[in-house]
C-alpha positions in Angstrom: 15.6 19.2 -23.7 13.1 17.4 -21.6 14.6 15.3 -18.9 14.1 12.1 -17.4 15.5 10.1 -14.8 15.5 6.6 -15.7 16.5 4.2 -12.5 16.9 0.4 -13.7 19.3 -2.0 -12.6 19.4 -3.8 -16.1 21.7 -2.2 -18.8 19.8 -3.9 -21.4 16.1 -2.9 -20.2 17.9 0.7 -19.2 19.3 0.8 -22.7 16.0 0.1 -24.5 14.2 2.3 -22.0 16.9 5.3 -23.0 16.4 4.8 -26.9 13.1 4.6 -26.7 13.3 8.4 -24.7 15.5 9.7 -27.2 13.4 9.0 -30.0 10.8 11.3 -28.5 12.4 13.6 -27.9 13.5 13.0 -24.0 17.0 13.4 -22.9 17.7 10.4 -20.6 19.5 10.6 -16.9 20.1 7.3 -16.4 21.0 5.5 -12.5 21.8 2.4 -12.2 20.9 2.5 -7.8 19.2 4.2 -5.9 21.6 6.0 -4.0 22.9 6.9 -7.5 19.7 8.2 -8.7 18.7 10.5 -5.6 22.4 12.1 -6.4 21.3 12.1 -10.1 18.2 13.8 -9.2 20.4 16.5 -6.6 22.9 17.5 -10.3 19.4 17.6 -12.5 16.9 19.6 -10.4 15.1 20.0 -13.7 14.6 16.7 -14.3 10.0 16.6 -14.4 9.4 12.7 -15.0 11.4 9.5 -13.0 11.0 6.0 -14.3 11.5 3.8 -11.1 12.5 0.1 -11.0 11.2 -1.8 -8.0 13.5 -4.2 -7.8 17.1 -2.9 -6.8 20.3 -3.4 -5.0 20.6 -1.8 -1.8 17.4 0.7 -1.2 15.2 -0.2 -3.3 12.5 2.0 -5.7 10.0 2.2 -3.3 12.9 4.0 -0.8 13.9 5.5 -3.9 10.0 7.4 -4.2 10.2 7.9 -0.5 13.0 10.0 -0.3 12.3 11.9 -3.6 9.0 12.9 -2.2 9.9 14.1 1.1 11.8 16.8 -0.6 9.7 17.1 -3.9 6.2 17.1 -4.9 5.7 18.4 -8.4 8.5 15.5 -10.0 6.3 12.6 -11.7 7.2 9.3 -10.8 6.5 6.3 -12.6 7.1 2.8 -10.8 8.5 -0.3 -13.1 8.5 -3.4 -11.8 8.7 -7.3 -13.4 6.3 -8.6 -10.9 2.3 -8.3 -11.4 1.3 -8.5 -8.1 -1.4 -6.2 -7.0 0.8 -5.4 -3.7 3.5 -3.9 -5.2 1.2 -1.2 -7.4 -0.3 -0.4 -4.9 2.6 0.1 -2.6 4.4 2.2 -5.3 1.2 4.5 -5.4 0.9 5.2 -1.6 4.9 5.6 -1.5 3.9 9.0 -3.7 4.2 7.6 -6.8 1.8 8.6 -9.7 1.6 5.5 -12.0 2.8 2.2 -12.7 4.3 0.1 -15.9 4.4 -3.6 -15.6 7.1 -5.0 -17.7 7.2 -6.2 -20.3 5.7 -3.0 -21.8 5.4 -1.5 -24.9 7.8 2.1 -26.1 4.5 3.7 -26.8 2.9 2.7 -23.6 5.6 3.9 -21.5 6.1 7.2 -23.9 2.3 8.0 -23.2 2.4 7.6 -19.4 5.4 10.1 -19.7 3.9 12.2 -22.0 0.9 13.0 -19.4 3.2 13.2 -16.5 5.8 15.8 -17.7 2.1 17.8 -19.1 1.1 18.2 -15.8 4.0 18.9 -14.0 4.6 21.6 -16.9 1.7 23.6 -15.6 -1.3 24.4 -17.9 -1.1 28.2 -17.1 -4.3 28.3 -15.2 -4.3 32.0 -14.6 -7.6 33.2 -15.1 -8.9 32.6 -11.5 -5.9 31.8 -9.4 -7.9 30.2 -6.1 -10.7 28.3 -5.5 -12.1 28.5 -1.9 -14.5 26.1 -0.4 -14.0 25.9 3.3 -12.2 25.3 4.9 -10.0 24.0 1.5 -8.4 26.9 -1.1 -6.6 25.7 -4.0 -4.7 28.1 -5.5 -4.5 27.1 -9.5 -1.8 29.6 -9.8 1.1 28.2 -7.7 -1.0 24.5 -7.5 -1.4 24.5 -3.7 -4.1 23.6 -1.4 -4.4 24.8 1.7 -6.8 23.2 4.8 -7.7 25.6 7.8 -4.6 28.0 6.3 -2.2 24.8 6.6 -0.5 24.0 3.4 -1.2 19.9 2.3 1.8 18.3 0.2 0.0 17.3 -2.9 1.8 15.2 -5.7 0.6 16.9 -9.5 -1.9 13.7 -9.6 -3.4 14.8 -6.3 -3.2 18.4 -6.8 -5.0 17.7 -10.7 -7.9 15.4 -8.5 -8.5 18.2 -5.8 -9.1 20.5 -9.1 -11.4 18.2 -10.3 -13.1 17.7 -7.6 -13.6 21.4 -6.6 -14.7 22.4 -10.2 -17.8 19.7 -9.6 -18.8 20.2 -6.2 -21.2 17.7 -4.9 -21.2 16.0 -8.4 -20.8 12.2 -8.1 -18.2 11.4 -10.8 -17.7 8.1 -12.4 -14.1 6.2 -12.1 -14.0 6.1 -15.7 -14.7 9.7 -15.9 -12.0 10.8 -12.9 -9.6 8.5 -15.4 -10.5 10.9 -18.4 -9.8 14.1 -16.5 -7.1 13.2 -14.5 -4.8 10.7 -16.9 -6.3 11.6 -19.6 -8.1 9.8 -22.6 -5.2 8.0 -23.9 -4.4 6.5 -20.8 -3.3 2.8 -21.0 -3.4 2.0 -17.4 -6.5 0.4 -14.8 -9.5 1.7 -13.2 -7.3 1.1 -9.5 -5.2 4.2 -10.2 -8.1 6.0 -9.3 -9.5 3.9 -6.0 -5.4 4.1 -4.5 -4.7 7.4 -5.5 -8.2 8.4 -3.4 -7.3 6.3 -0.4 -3.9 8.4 -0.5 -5.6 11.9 -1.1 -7.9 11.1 1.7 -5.2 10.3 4.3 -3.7 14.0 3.5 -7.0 16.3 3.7 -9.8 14.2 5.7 -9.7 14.6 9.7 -10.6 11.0 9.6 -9.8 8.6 6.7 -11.6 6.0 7.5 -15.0 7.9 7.9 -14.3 10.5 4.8 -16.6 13.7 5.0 -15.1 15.5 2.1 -14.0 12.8 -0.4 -17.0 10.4 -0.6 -17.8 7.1 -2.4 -20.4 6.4 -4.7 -20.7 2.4 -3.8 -20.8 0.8 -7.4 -19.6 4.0 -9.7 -17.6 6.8 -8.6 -16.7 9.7 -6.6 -17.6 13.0 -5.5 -16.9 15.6 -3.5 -18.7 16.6 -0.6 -20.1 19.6 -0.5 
């Protein structure tokens, strides 16, 4: 059985949240803290998808995506919060998390989101050429690493599935709808942002200076690409 972690506060949105699982086909952990899910997380190391809420007692989600990421990168994380404010997405997204739900939400918006997380963090099998080198980066598509000057980067699976983008079309400037396509996938339900926060994040990780990008470049107006 699949598992996810489901960390809300609220039995009754928890409870809907859970049903809404079960019925496709997802077995549920459920935490109602945070220190409870991190402990949660410890007894399930399978668990490949957490739904986060924001809004908790004592450390809250963003703590909560902290923590889980210092120690894992290949678990994806969806934040939840009540509040729309542009702040808190993008807070969730450079605290490692890979996409936000705004509440209220729809089963079959939040089963999608889940559906392309736990595809990615399943591995496609990518073994017909195992590395990709363009210096001073190598991605191996094997094991999903990248590596910079022979130093291993932390990548989340959304970073990891950008940097394979990327290094499949280099020097190509690639559109945000486009990155959307390939990275979340066609029947994604979420915003154009996802894209701009989860580049400002990659950048911080593999650019020797972030604020003057020479790998990662923008396309004022359209896009992305790649520099080389």
């Amino acid at each position: 059985m699949k598992k996810v972690l489901v960390l809300e506060d609220e039995s009754s949105i928890r409870s809907f949240i859970v049903i809404n699982l079960k019925r496709a086909g997802y077995e549920a952990i459920e935490a109602e803290s945070g220190e409870e899910a991190l402990e949660k997380l410890r007894l399930n190391p399978d668990v490949k998808v957490a739904i986060l809420d924001i809004m908790l007692p004592g450390i809250d989600g963003f703590e909560v995506c902290r923590r889980i990421r210092a120690t894992n990168t290949r678990i994806g994380i969806i934040m939840l919060t009540a509040r729309t404010q542009e702040m808190d997405k993008v807070t969730g997204l450079m605290t490692g998390a890979d996409d936000y739900v705004t509440k209220p939400f729809s089963p079959a918006e939040l089963t999608a989101r889940i559906d392309a997380l736990y595809r990615r963090t399943g591995g496609s099998g990518e073994a017909e050429s195992s590395e990709i080198r363009q210096d001073p980066f190598l991605l191996n598509t094997r094991n999903r690493t990248l590596e910079k000057s022979g130093q291993r980067i932390k990548l989340t699976q959304v970073e990891y599935a950008i940097m394979k983008m990327f290094m499949d079309n280099p020097g190509k400037a690639l559109s945000r709808e486009e990155i959307l396509d390939l990275v979340w996938g066609r029947d994604y339900f979420g915003e154009l942002k996802i894209v701009d926060v989860n580049m400002r994040r990659l950048r911080i990780k593999i650019e020797d200076d972030p604020t003057n990008p020479a790998y990662i470049t923008t396309v004022w107006g359209y896009g992305y690409k790649w520099g080389f």
